[in-house]
C-alpha positions in Angstrom: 121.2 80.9 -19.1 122.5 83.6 -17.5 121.4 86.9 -17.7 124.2 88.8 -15.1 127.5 88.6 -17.3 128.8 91.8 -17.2 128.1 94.0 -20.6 130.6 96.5 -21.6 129.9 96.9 -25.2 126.5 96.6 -27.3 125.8 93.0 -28.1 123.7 93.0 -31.3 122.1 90.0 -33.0 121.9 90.0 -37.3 119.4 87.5 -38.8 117.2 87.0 -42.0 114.0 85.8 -41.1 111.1 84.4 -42.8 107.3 85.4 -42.1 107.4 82.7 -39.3 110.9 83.2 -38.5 112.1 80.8 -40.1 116.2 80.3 -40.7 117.3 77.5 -42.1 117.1 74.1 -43.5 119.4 71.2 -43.1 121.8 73.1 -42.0 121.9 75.7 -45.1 120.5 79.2 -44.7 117.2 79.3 -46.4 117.4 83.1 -47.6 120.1 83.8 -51.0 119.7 87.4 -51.4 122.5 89.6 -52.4 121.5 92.7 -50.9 121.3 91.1 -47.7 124.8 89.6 -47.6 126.1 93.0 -48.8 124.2 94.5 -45.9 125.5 91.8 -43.4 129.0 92.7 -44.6 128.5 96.2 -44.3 127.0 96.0 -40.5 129.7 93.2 -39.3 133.0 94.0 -41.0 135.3 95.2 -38.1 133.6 93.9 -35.9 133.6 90.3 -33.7 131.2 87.7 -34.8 129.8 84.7 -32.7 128.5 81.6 -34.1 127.9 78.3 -33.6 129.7 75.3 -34.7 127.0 74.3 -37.2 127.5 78.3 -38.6 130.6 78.2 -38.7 130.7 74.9 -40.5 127.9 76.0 -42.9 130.2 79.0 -44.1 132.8 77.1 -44.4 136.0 79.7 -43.5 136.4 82.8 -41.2 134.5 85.7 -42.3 137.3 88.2 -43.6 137.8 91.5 -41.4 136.3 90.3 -38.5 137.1 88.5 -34.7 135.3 84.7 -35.7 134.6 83.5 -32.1 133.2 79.8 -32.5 130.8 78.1 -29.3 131.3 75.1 -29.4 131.9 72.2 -26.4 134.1 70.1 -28.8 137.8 71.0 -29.9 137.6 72.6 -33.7 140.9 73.8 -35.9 140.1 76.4 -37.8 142.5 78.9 -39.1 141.6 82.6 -38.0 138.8 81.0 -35.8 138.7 81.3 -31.6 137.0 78.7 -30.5 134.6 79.6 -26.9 133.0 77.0 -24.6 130.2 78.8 -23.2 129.3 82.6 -23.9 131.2 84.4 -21.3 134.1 82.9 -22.5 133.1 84.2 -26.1 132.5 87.7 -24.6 135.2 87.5 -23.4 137.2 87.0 -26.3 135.3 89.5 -28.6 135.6 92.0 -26.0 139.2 92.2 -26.4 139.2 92.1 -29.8 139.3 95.0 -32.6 135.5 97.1 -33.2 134.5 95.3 -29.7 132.5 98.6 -29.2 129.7 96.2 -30.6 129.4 92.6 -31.0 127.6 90.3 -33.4 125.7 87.3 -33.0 125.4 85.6 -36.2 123.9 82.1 -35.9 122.6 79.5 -35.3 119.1 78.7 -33.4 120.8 77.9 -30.0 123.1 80.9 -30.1 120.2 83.2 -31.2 118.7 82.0 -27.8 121.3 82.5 -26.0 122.0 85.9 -26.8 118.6 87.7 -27.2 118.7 88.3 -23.1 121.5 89.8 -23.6 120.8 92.0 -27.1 120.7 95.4 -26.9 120.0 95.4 -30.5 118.6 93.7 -33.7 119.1 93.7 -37.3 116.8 91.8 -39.2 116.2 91.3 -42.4 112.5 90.1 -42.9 111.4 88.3 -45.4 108.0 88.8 -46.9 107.9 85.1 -47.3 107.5 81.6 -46.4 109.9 78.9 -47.0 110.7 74.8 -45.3 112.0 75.1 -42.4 113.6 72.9 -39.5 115.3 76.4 -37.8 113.4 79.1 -36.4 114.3 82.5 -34.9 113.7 83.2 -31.1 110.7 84.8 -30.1 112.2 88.6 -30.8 108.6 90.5 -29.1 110.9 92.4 -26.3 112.5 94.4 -28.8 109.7 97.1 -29.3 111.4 100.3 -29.9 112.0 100.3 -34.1 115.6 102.6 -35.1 115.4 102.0 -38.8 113.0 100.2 -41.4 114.0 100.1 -45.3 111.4 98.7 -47.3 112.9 96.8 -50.0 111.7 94.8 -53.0 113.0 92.8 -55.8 111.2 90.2 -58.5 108.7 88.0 -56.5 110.5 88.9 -53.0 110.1 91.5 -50.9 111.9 92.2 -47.3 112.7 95.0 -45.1 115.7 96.2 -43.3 114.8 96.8 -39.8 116.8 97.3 -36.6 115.2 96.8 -32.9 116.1 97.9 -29.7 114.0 97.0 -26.2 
């Protein structure tokens, strides 16, 4: 992976995480929580997004108000979708695109791996709970320096807002 492309804007990862990082399960998010999608909308509209194939398939469509940039090593026709080979090409793309002043990695596994060298940033929502898994979060323990934390709870779940910089 490499670690030299050249950064011009903030590259910033958005997940929700469980207690041991987990992500997803057969291909599904494992996390429905309202307040979180709002606050992913809120934080990504305008903004270019980068997913992986599986993501993107997952969702379904483009994400509305928002550069979709695709990784993926096989053709896919999606309307309102650029499809990337590798992740300087998808810089590359959401570099030139509209809000490029910062750029969102959205999902999966793979393409939270390969971008955490790169972050500058992290929003995450955690979870204060455990769920089956078969899709974990990267190890995130670089990021150090805590920005924002909003302690949130609802029924039987609990979860924080928190963003990370190195």
């Amino acid at each position: 992976m490499p670690t030299n492309i050249e950064k011009p804007h903030k590259i910033s990862v958005i997940a929700a995480v469980g207690r041991n990082r987990e992500i997803g399960f057969k291909n599904k998010l494992i996390w429905d929580i309202p307040e979180d999608l709002k606050h992913f909308r809120a934080i990504t509209t305008g903004h270019p997004v980068i997913m992986g194939r599986n993501t993107y398939l997952s969702i379904g469509k483009a994400l509305p108000n928002r550069t979709n940039i695709v990784l993926s090593d096989t053709s896919l026709e999606a309307p309102n979708v650029s499809v990337a080979k590798n992740l300087e090409e998808a810089l590359g793309i959401a570099g030139d695109s509209p809000g490029s002043e910062e750029i969102f990695f959205i999902g999966g596994a793979y393409v939270y791996t390969q971008a955490l060298p790169l972050a500058d940033k992290l929003y995450l929502t955690l979870i204060d709970a455990e769920a089956e898994a078969d899709t974990y979060f990267p190890d995130y323990s670089v990021f150090t320096k805590k920005i924002k934390e909003e302690r949130i709870g609802t029924g039987d779940l609990s979860y924080s807002f928190i963003e990370l910089e190195r």
